[in-house]
C-alpha positions as CSV (number, residue, x, y, z in Angstrom):
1,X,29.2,-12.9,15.6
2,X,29.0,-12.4,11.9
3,X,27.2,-13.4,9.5
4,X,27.8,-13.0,5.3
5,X,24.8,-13.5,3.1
6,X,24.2,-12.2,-0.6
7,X,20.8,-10.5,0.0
8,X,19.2,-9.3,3.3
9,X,15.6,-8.3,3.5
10,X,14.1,-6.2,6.2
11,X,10.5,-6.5,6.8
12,X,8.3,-9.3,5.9
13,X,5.5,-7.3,4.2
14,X,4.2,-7.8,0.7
15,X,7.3,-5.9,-0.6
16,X,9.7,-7.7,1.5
17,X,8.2,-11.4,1.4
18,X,8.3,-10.7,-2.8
19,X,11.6,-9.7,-2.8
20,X,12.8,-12.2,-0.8
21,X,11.6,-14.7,-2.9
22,X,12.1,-13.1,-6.2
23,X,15.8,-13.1,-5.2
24,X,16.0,-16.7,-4.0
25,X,14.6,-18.0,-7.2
26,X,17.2,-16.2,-8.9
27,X,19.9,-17.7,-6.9
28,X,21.1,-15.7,-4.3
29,X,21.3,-16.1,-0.6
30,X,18.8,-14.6,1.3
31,X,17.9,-13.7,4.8
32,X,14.9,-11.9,5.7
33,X,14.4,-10.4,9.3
34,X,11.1,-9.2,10.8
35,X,10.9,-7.7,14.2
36,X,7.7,-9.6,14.9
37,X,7.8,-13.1,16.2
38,X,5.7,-14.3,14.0
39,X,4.6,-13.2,10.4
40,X,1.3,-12.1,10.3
41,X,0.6,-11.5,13.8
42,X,-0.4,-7.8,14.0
43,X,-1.4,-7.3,10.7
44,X,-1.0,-3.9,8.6
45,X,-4.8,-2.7,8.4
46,X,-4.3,-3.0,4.8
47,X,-7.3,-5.7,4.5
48,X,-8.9,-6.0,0.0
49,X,-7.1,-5.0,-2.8
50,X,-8.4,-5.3,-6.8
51,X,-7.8,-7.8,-9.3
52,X,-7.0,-5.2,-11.6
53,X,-3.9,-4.7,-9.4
54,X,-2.7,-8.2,-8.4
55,X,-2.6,-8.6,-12.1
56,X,0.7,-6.6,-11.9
57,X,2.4,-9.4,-10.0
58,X,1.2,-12.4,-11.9
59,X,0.4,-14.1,-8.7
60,X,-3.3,-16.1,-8.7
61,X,-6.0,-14.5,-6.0
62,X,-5.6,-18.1,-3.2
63,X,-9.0,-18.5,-1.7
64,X,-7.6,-19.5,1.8
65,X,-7.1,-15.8,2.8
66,X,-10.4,-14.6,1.0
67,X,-12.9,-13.9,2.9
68,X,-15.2,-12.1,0.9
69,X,-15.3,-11.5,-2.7
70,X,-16.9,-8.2,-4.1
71,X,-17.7,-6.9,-7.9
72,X,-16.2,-3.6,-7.5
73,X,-16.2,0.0,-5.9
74,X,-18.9,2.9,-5.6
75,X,-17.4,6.1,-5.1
76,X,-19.4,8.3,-3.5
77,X,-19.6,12.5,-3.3
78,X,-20.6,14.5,-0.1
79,X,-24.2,15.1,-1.6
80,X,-25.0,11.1,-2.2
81,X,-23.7,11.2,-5.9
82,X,-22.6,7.3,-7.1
83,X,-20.2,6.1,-9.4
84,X,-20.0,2.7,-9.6
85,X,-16.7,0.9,-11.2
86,X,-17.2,-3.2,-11.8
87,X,-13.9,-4.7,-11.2
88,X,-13.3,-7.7,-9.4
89,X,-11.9,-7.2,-5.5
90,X,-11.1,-9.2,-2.4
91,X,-11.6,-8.8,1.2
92,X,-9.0,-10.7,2.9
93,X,-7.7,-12.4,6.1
94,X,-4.1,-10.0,5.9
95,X,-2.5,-12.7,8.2
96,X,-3.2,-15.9,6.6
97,X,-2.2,-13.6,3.3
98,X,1.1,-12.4,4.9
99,X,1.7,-16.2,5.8
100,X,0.8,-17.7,2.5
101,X,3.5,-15.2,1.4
102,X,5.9,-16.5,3.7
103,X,5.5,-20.3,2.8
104,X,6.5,-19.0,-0.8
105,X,9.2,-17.5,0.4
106,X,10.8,-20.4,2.4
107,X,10.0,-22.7,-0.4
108,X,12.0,-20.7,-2.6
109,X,14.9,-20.8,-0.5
110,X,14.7,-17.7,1.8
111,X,15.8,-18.6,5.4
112,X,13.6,-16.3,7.7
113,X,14.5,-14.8,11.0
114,X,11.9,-13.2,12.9
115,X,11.8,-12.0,16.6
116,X,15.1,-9.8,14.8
117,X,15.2,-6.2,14.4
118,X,17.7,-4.7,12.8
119,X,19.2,-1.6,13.8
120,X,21.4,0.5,11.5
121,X,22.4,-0.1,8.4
122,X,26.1,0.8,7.3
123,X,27.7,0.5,3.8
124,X,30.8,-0.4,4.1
125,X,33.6,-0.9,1.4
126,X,32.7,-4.4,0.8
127,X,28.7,-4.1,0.7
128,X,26.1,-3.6,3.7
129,X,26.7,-4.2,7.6
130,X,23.4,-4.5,9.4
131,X,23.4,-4.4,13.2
132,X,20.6,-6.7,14.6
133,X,19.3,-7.5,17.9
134,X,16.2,-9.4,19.8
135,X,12.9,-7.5,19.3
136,X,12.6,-5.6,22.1
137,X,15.8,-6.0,23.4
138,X,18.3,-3.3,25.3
139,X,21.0,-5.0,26.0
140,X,23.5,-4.3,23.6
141,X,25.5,-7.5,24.1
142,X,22.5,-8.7,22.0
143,X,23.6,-7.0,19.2
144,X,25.1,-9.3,16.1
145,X,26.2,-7.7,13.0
146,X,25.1,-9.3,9.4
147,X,27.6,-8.6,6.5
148,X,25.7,-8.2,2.8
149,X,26.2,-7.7,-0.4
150,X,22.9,-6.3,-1.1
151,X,20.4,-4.9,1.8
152,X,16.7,-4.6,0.2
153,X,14.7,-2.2,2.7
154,X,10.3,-3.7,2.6
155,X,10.0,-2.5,6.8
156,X,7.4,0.4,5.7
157,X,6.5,3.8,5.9
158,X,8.5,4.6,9.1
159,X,11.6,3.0,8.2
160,X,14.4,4.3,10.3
161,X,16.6,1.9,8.0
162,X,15.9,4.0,4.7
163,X,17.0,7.6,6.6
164,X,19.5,5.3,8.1
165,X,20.9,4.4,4.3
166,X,21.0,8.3,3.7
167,X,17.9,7.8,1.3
168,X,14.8,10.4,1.1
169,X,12.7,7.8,-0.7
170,X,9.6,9.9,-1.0
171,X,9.1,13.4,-2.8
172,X,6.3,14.2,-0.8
173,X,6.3,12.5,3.0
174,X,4.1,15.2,4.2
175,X,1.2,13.2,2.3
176,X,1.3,10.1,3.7
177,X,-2.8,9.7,4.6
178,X,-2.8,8.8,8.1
179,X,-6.1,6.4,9.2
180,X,-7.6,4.4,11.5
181,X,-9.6,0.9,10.0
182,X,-12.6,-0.5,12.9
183,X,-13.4,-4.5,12.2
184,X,-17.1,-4.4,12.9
185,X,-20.2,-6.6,13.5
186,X,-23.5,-5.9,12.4
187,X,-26.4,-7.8,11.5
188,X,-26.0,-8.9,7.3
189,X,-23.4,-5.4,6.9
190,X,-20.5,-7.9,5.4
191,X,-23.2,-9.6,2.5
192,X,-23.0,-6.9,-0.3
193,X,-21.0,-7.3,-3.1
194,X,-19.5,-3.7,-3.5
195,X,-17.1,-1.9,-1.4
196,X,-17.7,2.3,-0.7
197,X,-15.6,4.9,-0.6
198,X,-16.7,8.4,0.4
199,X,-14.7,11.7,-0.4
200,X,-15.0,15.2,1.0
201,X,-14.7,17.9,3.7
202,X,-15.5,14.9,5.9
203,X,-12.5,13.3,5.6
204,X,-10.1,15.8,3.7
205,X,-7.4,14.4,1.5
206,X,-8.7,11.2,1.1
207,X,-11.7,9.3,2.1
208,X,-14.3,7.2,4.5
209,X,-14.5,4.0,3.5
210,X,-16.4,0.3,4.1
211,X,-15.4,-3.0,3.1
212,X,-18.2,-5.5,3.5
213,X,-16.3,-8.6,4.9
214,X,-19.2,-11.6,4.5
215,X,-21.8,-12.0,7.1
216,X,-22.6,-9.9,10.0
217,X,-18.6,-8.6,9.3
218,X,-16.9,-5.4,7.6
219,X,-14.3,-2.9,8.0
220,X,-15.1,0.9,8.5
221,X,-12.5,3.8,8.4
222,X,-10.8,6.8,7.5
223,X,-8.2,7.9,5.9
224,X,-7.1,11.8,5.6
225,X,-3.7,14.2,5.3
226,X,-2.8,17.3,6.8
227,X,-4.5,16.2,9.8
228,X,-1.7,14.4,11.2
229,X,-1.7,10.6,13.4
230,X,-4.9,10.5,15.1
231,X,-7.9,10.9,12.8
232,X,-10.3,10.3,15.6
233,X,-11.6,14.0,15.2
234,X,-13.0,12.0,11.7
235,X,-13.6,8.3,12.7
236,X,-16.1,9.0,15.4
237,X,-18.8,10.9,13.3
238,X,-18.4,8.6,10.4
239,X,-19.1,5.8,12.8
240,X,-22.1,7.7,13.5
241,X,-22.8,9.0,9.4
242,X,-22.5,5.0,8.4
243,X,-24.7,3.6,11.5
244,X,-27.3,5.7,9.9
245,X,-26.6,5.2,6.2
246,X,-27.2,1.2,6.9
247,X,-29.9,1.7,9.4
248,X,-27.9,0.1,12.1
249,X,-28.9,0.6,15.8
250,X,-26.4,1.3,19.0
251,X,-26.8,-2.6,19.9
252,X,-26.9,-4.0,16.9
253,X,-23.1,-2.5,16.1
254,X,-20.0,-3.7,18.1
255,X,-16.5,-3.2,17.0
256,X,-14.3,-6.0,17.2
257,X,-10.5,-4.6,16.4
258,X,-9.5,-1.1,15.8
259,X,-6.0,-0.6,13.5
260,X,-4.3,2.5,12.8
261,X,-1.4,3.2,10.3
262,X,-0.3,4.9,7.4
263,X,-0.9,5.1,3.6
264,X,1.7,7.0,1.5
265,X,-0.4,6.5,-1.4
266,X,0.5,10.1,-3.3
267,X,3.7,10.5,-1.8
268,X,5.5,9.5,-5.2
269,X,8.7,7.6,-4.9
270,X,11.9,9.4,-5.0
271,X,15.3,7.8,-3.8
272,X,14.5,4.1,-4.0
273,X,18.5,3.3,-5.1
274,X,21.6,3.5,-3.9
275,X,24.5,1.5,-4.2
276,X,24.1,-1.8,-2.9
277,X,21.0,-0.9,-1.4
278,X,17.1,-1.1,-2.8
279,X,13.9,0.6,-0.6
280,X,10.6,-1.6,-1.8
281,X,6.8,-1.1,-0.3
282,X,5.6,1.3,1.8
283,X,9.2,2.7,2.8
284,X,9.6,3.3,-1.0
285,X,6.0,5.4,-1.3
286,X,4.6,2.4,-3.3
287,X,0.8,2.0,-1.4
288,X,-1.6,-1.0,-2.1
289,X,-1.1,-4.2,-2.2
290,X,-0.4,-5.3,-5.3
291,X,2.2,-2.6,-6.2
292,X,3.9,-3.1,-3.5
293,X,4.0,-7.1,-4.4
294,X,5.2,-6.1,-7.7
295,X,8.2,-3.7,-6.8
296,X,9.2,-6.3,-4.1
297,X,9.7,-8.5,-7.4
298,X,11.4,-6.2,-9.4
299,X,13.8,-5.4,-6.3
300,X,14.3,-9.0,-6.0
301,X,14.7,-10.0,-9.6
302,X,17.6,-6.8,-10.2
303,X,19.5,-7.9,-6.9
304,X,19.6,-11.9,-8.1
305,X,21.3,-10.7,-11.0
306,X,23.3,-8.2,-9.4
307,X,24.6,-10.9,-7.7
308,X,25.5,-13.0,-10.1
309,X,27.2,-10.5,-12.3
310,X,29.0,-9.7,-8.7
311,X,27.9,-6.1,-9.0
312,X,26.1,-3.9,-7.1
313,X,26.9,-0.4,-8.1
314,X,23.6,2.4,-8.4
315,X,23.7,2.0,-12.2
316,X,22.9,-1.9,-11.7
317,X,20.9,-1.5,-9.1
318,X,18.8,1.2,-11.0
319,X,17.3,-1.1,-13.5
320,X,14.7,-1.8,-10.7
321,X,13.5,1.8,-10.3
322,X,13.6,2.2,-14.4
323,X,11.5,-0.9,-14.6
324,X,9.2,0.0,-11.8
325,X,9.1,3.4,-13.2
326,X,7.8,1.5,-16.7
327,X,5.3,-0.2,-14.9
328,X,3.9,2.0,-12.1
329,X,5.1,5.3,-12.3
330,X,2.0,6.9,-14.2
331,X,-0.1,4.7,-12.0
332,X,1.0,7.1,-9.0
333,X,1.1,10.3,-10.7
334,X,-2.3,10.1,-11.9
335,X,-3.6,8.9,-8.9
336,X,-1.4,12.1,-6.9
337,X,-3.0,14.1,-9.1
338,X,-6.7,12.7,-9.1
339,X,-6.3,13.1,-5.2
340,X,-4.8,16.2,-4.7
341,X,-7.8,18.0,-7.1
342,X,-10.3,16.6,-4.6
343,X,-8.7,17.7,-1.6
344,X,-8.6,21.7,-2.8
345,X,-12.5,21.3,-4.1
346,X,-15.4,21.6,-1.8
347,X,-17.9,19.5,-1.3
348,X,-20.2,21.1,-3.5
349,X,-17.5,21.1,-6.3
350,X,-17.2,17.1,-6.2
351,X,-21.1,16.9,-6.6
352,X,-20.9,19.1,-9.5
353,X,-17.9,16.8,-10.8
354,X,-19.6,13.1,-9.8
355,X,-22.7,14.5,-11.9
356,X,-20.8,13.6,-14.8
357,X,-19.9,10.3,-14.1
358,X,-23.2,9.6,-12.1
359,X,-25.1,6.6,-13.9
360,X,-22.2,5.9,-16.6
361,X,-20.7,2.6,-16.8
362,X,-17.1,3.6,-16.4
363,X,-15.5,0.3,-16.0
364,X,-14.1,1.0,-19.4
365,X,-12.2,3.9,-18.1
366,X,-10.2,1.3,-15.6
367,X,-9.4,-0.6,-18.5
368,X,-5.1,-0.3,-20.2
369,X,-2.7,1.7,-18.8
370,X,-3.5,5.2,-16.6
371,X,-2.4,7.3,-19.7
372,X,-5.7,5.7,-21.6
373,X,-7.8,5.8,-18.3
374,X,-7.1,9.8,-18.1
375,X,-8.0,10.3,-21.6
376,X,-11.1,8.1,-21.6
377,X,-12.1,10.2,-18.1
378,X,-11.1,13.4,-20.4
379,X,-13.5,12.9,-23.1
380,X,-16.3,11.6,-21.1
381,X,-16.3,15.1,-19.1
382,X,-15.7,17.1,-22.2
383,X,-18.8,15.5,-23.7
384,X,-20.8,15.8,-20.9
385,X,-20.2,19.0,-19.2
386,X,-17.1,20.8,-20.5
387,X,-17.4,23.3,-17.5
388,X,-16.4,20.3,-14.8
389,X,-12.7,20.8,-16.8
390,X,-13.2,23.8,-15.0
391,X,-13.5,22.1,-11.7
392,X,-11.2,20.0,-12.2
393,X,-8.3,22.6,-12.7
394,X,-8.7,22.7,-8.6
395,X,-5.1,20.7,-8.9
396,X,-3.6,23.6,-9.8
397,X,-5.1,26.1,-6.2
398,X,-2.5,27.0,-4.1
399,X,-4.3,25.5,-1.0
């Protein structure tokens, strides 16, 4: 059997429920497939994101999948040091989100296949030939093949259908942060209204972190590079550091669901373009939420035109990495940067370098586009101690 469509979508995660329905509404025919047999079952651990981000997409926060709101983010050094940053954030229900998503996306026109993985992905003379098969599925009388004129790759970080295209669509895959996040109970640990991240030695590369998720609920976890797949050397004595940061006892804590995946938030995107093929989300190196929504809609937008025009050469197809590169490009530099100085600093380095920030209001620094928030940060350590520019040059050790 074979099947012709405009636009194919693989993966139904932010990225690829976006594009989907970013192409739809521009008039082509799409199908999206996800392996899983539902959407939303099995969620990514990927549970908040900021308003400040969503704001990228356009898209109104939907209280049905928010469980908790919060009024921003401490960040938090090795020796106890606080910065706190005001800016509006959700905890959320990740499956009722990814379904929400989905109900857009079929509204907009998008027929959606799940249960369906695909399995290569050719270019042919004509456009894309994707082979697809049940989930789970060995025998290869299964196999159906899907003829497109665009294929718009949103199945994540490990996506064999990206190498498949012959794209390297990250410049630096040995970052990806690999973590595990614990859904916990605890007596009144989900009522405060400020998530916490913690940076250092403790969890090198990027941080500890807790989400309070309403009532007795929140989310634990780490995150860290280098280290490879299974944090757990990490997880198990921050379980033990936060028990006794909140005061909780043994039986007052219980974890309910333990999730484990990757982040390739400073992996910088790379080869996210080819003819008749565009990478979006977490396959692309785009990490959080809302940037991954937003380059799903880019994707989407460029292929509905693509279509229309009946071209899908790399030079039409590479108005979506110019525009995401307008948009979000800085975004991710900075934050490569930002990240990669605290991983070659020690511990006593970041105190030295939160004692700056300590007791400021530096919402203002969050505020217009990362080129302004690295200048504001600039002048505010140049005024304050000139010698943690000093510290800060850690980017540059060859470590």
């Amino acid at each position: 059997m074979s099947e012709q469509i405009d636009i194919a979508v693989i993966g139904a995660s932010p990225a690829g429920l976006m594009a989907a329905r970013y192409a739809a509404m521009g008039g082509a025919r799409v199908t999206l497939f996800e392996k899983k047999d539902r959407i939303g079952n099995d969620p990514h651990p990927a549970n908040s994101f900021f308003k400040g981000m969503m704001n990228y997409t356009g898209e109104k926060v939907d209280s049905s999948y928010v469980v908790h709101e919060i009024d921003g983010m401490k960040l938090i050094s090795p020796g106890g040091r606080t910065v706190t940053v005001k800016t509006p954030g959700y905890a959320i229900n990740k499956s009722v989100f990814d379904r929400f998503y989905e109900q857009k996306a079929i509204a907009a026109g998008v027929n959606i296949v799940t249960g369906t993985a695909v399995t290569d992905v050719k270019r042919k003379e004509n456009g894309i030939v994707l082979k697809t098969m049940p989930s789970g599925c060995l025998d290869p009388e299964k196999k159906e093949k899907v003829k497109a004129k665009i294929v718009i790759i949103a199945d994540g970080i490990l996506s064999k259908n990206a190498k498949a295209a012959g794209l390297s669509t990250m410049k630096h895959p040995e970052d990806i942060a690999w973590g595990t996040e614990l859904e916990i109970k605890a007596p009144g640990i989900g009522k405060s209204d400020f998530a916490e991240y913690y940076v250092g030695s403790h969890a090198p590369g990027w941080k500890s972190s807790y989400l309070p998720r309403g009532g007795d609920n929140a989310a634990i976890g780490v995150y860290v590079r280098y280290f490879g797949k299974d944090v757990s050397q990490f997880l198990n004595p921050w379980v033990e550091k936060f028990k006794e940061l909140k005061g909780i006892s043994d039986d007052e804590f219980s974890i309910v669901e333990s999730k484990s995946a990757g982040d390739p938030i400073i992996t910088i995107p790379d080869r996210i373009y080819a003819p008749n093929i565009m990478v979006a989300g977490g396959a692309a190196g785009q990490s959080g939420i809302g940037y991954a929504m937003r380059a799903g809609q880019l994707a989407g937008t460029v292929g509905a035109k693509a279509i229309a025009k009946d071209d899908y050469s790399e030079k039409t197809l590479s108005a979506y990495y110019s525009q995401w590169k307008k948009d979000l490009y800085i975004e991710h530099t900075f934050g490569r940067i930002g990240l990669e100085t605290l991983r070659k600093m020690d511990d006593t380095e970041i105190d030295e370098l939160f004692d700056v920030f300590e007791g400021e209001d530096v919402s203002s620094l969050i505020q217009g586009s990362a080129m302004d928030q690295g200048l504001s940060v600039l002048s505010l350590m140049l005024k304050k101690k000139p010698s943690a520019i000093l510290k800060a040059g850690a980017y540059f050790r060859n470590r």
